[in-house]
N, C-alpha and C positions, 0 to 999 in steps of 0.2 A: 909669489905673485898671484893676483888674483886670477889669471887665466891658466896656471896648472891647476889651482885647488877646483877651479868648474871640469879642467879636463878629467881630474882626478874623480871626480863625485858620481862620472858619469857611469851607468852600465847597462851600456845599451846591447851590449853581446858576450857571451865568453869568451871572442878573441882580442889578445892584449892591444893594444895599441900604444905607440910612443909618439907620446906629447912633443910639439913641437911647435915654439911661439915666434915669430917675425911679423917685424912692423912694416905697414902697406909703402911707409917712405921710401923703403930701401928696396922697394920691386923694380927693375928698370926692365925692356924689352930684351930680348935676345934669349937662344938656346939655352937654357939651364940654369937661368937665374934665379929663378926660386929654389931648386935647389940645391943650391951654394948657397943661398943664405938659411938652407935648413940645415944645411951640412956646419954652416960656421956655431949654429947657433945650439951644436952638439958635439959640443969638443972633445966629451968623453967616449966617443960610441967607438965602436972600434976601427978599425984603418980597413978589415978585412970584412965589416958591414958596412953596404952601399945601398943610399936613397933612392936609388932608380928599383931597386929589388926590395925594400919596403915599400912603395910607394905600388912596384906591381903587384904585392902581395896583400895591401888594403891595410896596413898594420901602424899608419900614420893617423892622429887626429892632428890637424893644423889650425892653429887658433893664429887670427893676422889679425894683429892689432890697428887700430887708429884707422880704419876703411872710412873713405872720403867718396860718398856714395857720386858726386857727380866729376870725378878724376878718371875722366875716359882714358888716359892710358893703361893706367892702374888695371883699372876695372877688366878693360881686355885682356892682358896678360894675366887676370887672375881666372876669368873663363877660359880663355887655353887651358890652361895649366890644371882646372877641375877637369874640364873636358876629357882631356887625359890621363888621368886617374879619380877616376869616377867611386873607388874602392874603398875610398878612404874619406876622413871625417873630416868636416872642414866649421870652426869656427869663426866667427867676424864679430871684431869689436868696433862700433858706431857710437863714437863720440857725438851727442846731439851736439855739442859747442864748436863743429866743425863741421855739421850738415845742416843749412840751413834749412833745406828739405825736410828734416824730422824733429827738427826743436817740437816741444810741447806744444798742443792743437787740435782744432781739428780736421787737419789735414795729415796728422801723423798717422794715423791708420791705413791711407789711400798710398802708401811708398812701398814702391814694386823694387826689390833688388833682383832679380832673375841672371842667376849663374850657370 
């Protein structure tokens, strides 16, 4: 997929990080939804490695796919969620054919995401 090979390409530090993709659909509110769906979306990691101890350790890059820049539930549970772990790397895929806001323009330069 195209968003491990960008996670993959990056080197922005010598500490590792592990790539982790989920799509903005599947965000709902509540305690520890996002991640659960970091944890589903890492079947292989081990039972005795836990996201809450990555995630304090800054050893996560998350790439969220399909961000729908004006889906204010969305949007707020994903500033929690950076809010609180600030350590770690956060990518966002913005599909223009679902933002109206950012289709080709010249108003595509003027769009504020602030996380």
């Amino acid at each position: 997929p195209l968003g491990l090979r960008i996670i993959e390409s990056l080197e922005l530090s010598d500490v590792p990080a592990l790539p982790v993709v989920i799509n903005v659909g599947q965000i709902r509110r509540g305690e520890g939804r996002i991640e659960a769906l970091m944890r589903a979306a890492l079947p292989e990691l081990p039972d005795n490695c836990h996201i809450q101890e990555l995630l304090r350790e800054g050893l996560i890059t998350l790439l969220v796919d399909d961000v729908v820049i004006g889906d204010a539930v969305r949007y707020e549970v994903l500033k929690a969620f950076i809010t609180s772990n600030p350590n770690n790397r956060y990518i966002f895929s913005v599909p223009a054919s679902r933002n109206v806001a950012i289709r080709p323009g010249p108003q595509a330069s003027r769009l504020r995401f602030d996380l």
